[in-house]
C-alpha positions in Angstrom: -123.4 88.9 203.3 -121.8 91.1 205.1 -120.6 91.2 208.7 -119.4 94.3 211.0 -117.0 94.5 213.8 -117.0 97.3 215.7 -114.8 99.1 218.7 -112.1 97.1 217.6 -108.5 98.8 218.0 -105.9 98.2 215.4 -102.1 98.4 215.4 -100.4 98.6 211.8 -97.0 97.4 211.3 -95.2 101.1 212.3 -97.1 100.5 215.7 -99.7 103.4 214.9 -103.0 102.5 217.2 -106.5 103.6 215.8 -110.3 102.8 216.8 -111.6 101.3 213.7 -114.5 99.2 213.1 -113.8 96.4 210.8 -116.6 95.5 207.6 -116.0 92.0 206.0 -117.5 91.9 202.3 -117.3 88.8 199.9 -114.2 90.7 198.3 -112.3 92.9 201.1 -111.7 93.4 204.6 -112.7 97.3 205.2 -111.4 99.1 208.0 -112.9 102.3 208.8 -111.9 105.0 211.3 -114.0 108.2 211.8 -111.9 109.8 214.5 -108.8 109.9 212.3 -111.1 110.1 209.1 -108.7 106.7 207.4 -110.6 104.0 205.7 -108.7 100.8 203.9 -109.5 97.7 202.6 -107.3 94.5 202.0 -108.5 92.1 199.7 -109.3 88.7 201.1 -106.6 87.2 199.1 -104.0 89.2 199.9 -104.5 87.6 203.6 -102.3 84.6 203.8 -102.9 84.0 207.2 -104.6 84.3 210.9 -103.5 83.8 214.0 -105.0 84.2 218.0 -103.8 85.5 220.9 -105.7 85.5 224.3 -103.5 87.6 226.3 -105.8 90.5 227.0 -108.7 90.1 229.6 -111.3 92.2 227.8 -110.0 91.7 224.0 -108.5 89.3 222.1 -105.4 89.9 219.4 -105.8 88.8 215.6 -103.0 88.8 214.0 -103.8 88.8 209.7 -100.2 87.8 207.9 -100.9 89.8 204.0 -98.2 90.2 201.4 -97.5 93.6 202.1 -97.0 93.0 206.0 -98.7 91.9 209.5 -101.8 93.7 210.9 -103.0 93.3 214.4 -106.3 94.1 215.9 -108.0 93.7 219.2 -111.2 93.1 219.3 -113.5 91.2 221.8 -114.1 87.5 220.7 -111.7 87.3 218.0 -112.9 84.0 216.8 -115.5 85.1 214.9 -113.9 87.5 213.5 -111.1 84.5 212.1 -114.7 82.8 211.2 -116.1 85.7 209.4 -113.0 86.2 207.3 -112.3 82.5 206.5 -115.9 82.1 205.8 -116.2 84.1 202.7 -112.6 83.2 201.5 
């Protein structure tokens, strides 16, 4: 089960923004990035939390709190992607 995200933009704790699209397994969030050639993944239980913002017009913010930091992403209908992580948690 496995769901994809994609055009989302992400902004890591140092404020770096890259296009990534966003892959949700039963184990890991994986964030790929084939312009900047980066992939990571963060284990679903490192995520202690998620929040929403609907500030944008076109894209919403999630906010994921993990141990090592915050991680923000903008992505259009950012509910489901809060559903799609908290599903498989």
């Amino acid at each position: 089960m496995r769901k994809k995200f994609k055009m989302v933009m992400e902004i890591d704790e140092d404020g770096e923004e890259r296009p990534i699209k966003i892959e949700i397994t039963s184990k890991h969030v994986i964030r790929r990035s084939k312009v900047f050639k980066w992939e990571k993944q963060t284990a679903l239980k490192a995520i202690e939390g998620l929040a929403l913002e609907k500030k944008l017009t076109r894209a919403d913010i999630v906010t994921a709190t993990t141990k090592s930091g915050h991680i923000k992403w903008k992505v259009k209908k950012g509910q489901k992607l809060i559903d799609a992580i908290e599903d498989v948690r």
